[in-house]
TIRO-870855 format. One record per residue (C-alpha): residue in three letters; x, y, z. Coordinates in steps of 0.05 Angstrom, whole numbers, plus 32768, in hexadecimal, padded with zeros to 4 digits. Layout:
N
ALAXYZ
...
***
This chain:
423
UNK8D8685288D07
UNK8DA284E38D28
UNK8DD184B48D0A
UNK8D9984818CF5
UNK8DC584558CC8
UNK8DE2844C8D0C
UNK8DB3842E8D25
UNK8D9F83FE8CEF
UNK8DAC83B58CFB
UNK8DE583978CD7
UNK8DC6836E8CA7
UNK8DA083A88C88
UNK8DE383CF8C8A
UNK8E06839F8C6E
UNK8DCD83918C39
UNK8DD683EE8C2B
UNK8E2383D88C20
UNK8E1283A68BEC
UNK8DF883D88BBE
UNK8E3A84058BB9
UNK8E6B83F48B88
UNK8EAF83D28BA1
UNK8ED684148BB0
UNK8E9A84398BCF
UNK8E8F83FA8BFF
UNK8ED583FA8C1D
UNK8ED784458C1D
UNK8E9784388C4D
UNK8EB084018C6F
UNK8EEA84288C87
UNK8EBE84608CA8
UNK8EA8842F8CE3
UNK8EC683F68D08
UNK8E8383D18D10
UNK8E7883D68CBB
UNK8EBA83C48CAF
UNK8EAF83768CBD
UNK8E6683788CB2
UNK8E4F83358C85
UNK8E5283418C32
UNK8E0783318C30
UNK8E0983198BE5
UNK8E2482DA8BD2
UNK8E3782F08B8A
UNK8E7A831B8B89
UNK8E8F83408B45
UNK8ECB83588B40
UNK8ECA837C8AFD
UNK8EDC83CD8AE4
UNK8E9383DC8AEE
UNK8E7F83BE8B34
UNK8EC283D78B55
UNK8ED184208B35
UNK8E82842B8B22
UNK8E7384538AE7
UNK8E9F847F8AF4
UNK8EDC84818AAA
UNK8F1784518AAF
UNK8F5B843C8A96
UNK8F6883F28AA0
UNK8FB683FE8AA2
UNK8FB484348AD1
UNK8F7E841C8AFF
UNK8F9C83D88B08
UNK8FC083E78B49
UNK8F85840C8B64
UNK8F5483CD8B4D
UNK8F8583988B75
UNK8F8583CC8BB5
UNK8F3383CC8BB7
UNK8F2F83888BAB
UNK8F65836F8BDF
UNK8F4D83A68C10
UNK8EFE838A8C05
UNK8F0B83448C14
UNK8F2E834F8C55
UNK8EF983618C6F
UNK8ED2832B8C5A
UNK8ED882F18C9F
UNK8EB482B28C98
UNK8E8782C08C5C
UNK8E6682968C30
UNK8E6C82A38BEC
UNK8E47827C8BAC
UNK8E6982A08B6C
UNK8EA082C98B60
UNK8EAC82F48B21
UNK8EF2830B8B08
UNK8EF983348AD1
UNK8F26836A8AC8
UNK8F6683798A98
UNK8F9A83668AC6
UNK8FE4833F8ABA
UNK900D83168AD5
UNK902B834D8AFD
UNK8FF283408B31
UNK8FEA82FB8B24
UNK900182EA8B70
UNK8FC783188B84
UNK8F9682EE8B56
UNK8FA882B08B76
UNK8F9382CA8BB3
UNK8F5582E28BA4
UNK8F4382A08B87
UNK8F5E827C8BBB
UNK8F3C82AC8BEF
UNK8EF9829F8BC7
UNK8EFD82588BCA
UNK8EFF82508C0D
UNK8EBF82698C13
UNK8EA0823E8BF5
UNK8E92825A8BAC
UNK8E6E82218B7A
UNK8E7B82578B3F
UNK8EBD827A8B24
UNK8EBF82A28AEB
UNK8F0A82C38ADB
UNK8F0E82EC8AA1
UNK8F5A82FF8AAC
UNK8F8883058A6B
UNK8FC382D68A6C
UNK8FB582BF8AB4
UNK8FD182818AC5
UNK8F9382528ADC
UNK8FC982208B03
UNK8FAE81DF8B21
UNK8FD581E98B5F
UNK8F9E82278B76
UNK8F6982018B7F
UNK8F7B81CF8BBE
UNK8F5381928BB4
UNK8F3881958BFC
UNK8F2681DB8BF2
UNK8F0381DF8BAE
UNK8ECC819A8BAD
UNK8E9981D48BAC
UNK8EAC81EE8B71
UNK8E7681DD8B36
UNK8E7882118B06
UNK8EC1822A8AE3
UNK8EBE825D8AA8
UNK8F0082738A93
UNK8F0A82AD8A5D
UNK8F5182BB8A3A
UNK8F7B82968A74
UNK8FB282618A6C
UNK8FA682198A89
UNK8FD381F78AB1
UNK8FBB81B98ACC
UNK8FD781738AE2
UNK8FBE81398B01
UNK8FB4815C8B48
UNK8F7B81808B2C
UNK8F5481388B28
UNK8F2D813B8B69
UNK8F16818A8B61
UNK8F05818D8B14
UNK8ED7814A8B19
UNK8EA781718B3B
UNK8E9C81A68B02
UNK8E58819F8ADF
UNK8E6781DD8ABC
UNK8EA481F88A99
UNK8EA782288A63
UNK8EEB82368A3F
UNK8EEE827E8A19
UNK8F30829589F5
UNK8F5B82648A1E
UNK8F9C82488A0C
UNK8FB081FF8A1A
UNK8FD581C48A0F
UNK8FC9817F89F9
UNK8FCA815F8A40
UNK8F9E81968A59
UNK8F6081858A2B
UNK8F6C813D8A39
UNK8F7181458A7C
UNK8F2D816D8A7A
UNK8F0881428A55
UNK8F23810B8A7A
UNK8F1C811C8AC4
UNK8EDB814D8ABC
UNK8EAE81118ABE
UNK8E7781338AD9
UNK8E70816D8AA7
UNK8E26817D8A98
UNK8E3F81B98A71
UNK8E8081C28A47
UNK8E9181FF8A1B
UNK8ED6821189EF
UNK8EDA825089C2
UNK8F10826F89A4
UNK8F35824189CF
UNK8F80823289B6
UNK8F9E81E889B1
UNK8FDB81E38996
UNK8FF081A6897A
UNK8FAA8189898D
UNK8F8D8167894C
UNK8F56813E8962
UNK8F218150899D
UNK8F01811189BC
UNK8ECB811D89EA
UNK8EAB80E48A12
UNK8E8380FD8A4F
UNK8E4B80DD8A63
UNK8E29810D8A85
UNK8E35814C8A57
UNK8DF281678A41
UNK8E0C819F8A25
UNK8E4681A989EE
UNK8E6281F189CF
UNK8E9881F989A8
UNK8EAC822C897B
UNK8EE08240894D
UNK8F0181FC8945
UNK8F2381D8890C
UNK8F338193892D
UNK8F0E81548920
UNK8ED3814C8954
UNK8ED18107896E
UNK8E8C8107899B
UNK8E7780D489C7
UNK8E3F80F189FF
UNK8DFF80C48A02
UNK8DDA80F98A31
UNK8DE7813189FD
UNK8DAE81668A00
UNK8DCC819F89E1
UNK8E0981A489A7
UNK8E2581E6898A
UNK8E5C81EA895A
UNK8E7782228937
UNK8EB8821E8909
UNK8ED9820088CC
UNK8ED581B688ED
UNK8F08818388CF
UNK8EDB814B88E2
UNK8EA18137890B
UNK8E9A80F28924
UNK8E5C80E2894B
UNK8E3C80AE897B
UNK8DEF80A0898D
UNK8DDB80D689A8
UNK8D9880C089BC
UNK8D7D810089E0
UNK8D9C813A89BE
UNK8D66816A89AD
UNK8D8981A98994
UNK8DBE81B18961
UNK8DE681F38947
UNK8E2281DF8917
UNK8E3A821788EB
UNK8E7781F888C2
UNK8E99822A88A4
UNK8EC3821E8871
UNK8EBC81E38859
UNK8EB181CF8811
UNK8E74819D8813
UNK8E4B81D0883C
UNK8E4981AC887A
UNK8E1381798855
UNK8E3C813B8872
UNK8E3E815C88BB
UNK8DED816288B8
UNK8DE5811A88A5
UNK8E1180FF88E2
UNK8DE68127890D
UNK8DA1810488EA
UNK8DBB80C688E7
UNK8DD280C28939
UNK8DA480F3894F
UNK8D6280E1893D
UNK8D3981068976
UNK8D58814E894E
UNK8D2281858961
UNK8D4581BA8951
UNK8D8081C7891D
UNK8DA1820E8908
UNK8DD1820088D0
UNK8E01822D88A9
UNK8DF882138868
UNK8E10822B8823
UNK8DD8823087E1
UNK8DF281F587C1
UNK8DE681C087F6
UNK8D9E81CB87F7
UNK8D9281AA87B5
UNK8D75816787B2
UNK8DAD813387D2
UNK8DAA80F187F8
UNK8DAC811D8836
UNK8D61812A882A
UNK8D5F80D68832
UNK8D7280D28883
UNK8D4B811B8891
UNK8D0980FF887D
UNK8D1880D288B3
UNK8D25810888E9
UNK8CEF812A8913
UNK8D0E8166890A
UNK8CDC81A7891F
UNK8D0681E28919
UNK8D3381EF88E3
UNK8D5C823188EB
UNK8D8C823888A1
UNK8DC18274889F
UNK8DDC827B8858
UNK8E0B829E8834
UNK8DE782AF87F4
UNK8E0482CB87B4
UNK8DDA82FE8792
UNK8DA782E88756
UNK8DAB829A877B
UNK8D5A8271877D
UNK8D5B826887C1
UNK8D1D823B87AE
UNK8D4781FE87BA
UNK8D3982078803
UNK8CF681E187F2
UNK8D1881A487E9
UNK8D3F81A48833
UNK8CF381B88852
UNK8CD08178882D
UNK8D0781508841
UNK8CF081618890
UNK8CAA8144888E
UNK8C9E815D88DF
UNK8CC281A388D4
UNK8C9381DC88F8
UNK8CC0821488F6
UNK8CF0822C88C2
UNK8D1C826888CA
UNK8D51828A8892
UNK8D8182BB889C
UNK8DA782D08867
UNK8DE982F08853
UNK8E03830C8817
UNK8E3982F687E8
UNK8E54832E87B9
UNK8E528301877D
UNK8E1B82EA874D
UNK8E0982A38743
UNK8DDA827F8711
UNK8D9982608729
UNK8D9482138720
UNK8D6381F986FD
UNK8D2281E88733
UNK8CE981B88739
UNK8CA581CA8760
UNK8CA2818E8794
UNK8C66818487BF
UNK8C68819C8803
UNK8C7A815E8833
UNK8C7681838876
UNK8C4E81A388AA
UNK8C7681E288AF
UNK8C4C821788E0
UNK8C81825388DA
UNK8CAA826288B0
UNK8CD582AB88C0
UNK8D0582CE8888
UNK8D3D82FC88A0
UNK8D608328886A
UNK8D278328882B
UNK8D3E834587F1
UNK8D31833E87AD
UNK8D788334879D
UNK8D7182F287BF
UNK8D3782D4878D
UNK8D0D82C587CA
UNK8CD082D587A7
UNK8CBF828B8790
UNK8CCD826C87D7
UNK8CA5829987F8
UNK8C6F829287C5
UNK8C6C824287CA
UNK8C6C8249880D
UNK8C3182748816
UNK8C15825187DF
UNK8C1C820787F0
UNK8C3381FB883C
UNK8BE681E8884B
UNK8BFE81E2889D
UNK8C2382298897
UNK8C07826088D1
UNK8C38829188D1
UNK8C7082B0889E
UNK8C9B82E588B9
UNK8CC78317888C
UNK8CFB83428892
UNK8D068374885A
UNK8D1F83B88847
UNK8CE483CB880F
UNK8CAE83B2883D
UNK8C6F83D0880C
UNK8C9183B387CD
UNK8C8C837387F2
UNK8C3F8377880A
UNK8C31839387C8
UNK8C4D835987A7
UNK8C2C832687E4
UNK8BEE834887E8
UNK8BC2831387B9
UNK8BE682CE87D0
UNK8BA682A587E4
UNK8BC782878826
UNK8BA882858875
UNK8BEA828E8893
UNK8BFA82CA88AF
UNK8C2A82F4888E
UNK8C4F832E88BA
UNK8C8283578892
UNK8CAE837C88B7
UNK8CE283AF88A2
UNK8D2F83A288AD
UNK8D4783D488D6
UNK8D0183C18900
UNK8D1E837E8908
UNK8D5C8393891F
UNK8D3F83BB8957
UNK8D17837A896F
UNK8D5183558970
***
């Protein structure tokens, strides 16, 4: 039998070579001259445990040396490539930060528009990125490294449309300098970032369509007229808002603080009245008739997803009042979590139904909740309701209990552990 890989051309060789993990490819690349420099056919390079060592069992402190070899001895043969991402994620320190820098630098200049480094306690310096070298860059997410930037990095970050932040550390002049300079961020995302000695965060960027931060108790002071998309998660201090004529979708879970986060949802009605779609973290108390219900009726708020901390024995019939209050709601979701104490009921009124709710879906039943009357008065009188979906762990006590509501929606009861699966 012949040699017919051989005699393959090098493109399809090369595309064979693709397929092998990092160590396998060099390993291959080393049995011929002509495969050594033959063209890395993909232009998306991951350098990670699992695309260099396979599946094959590993131990990040002893395989660090051998990770650094592969990768070093992979890239030389790489000659005039183009790449379009590069992926970096491995437990390395700052033994083989030198080694790093290379790589990066090695990666930029061929051309990449994406980075993603997911090195503990790496340095992310300024001075790595040449201006000259790095306009292509359009996409930076950074996970668990340490900024270092200055005013050099000006003419290289202003092209990002995308950065993402994750678990990394920086200083005052740092964020402003970001938030500053990036002026042509479509996308921005910080979480679990660290700011010392940073008490207020003031974004102002035009273009940003897209906003994510989480775990954060600063004051938010938010200026971005294009705003599409906003996501907060944390015990916010404060949040200050502008118009925000076009933002669609809203997540804000403030936890933590003592009025609920009822003074957070009417900033976002009052600048933000194109709302679609809100998910809220929200505690029982809040949902009870207050002036908040006032600016909602104003919204044209469809979707409406509520995650509540509920103690046991508490009416969660109150919710009525919060889906009245949004006469164009469609959808209404609730997922609910348990508190280990008991609370008293308040005392509740049967309002008419004000809304054209379509859906309505209920994570979590139980009886210790008190949901029966909400879901009752939903079935009952939401005349625009088509479907009701429930989660529950005694699914035929529930369709027992269901089974004679007079209502056309259709009612799907499914059991926890079901849901979970789905999910």
């Amino acid at each position: 039998m012949g040699d017919y890989i051989s005699e393959l051309p090098d493109d399809v060789v090369s595309y064979i070579l693709s397929f092998l993990t990092l160590r396998d490819a060099v390993r291959a690349r080393l049995l011929s001259r002509r495969w050594r420099y033959l063209p890395y056919c993909r232009t998306v390079l991951r350098l990670d445990a699992l695309n260099v060592f396979g599946n094959e069992g590993y131990n990040r402190v002893s395989h660090r040396s051998k990770f650094v070899r592969l990768v070093d001895q992979f890239l030389d043969t790489l000659r005039d490539q183009t790449l379009r991402v590069l992926v970096l994620h491995f437990g390395l320190d700052n033994e083989y930060s030198s080694h790093i820098d290379s790589w990066i630098l090695r990666a930029v200049t061929m051309g990449i528009k994406e980075l993603d480094l997911g090195i503990q306690n790496y340095v992310f310096s300024c001075y790595l990125l040449c201006p000259w070298m790095a306009s292509s860059l359009t996409c930076l997410r950074l996970s668990g490294c340490q900024l270092n930037l200055s005013s050099c990095c000006t003419s290289w970050i202003s092209h990002l449309t995308t950065l993402h932040m994750f678990g990394v550390r920086m200083n005052h002049n740092d964020m402003v300098f970001i938030l500053s300079s990036a002026l042509n961020l479509t996308s921005l995302s910080l979480e679990h970032c660290c700011y010392p000695r940073i008490k207020c965060l003031k974004v102002e960027l035009l273009g940003l369509k897209k906003l994510l931060i989480d775990d954060i108790s600063l004051d938010i002071k938010l200026n971005c007229p294009n705003l599409e998309v906003f996501e907060c998660i944390g015990p916010l201090s404060n949040l200050t808002l502008a118009h925000l004529p076009f933002l669609r979708q809203a997540k804000v879970f403030p936890i933590g603080r003592r009025d609920g986060g009822s003074s957070i949802i009417a900033e976002l009605i009052r600048f933000a009245p194109h709302l679609k779609a809100l998910s809220f973290f929200v505690r029982p108390l809040v949902i009870q008739p207050l002036p908040l219900t006032a600016r909602i009726s104003k919204s044209c708020l469809k979707q409406l997803d509520l995650v509540m901390l509920v103690p046991y024995g508490f009416d969660l019939f109150g919710i009525t009042y919060f889906i009245n209050a949004c006469p164009s709601l469609e959808i209404l979701r609730l997922k609910l979590r348990p508190l280990t104490f008991t609370r008293q009921s308040p005392q509740k009124e049967y309002p008419d139904c004000q809304h054209q709710l379509k859906e309505v879906e209920i994570d979590t039943y139980s009886q210790k909740y008190n949901l029966v009357e909400l879901v009752l008065y939903l079935l009952r009188n939401a005349v625009a309701l088509e479907k009701m979906v429930i989660a529950c762990s005694d699914k035929e006590k529930l369709t027992t209990l269901l089974q004679n509501v007079n209502s056309s929606a259709e009612l799907i009861i499914q059991h926890t552990q079901y849901r979970k699966l789905l999910q």
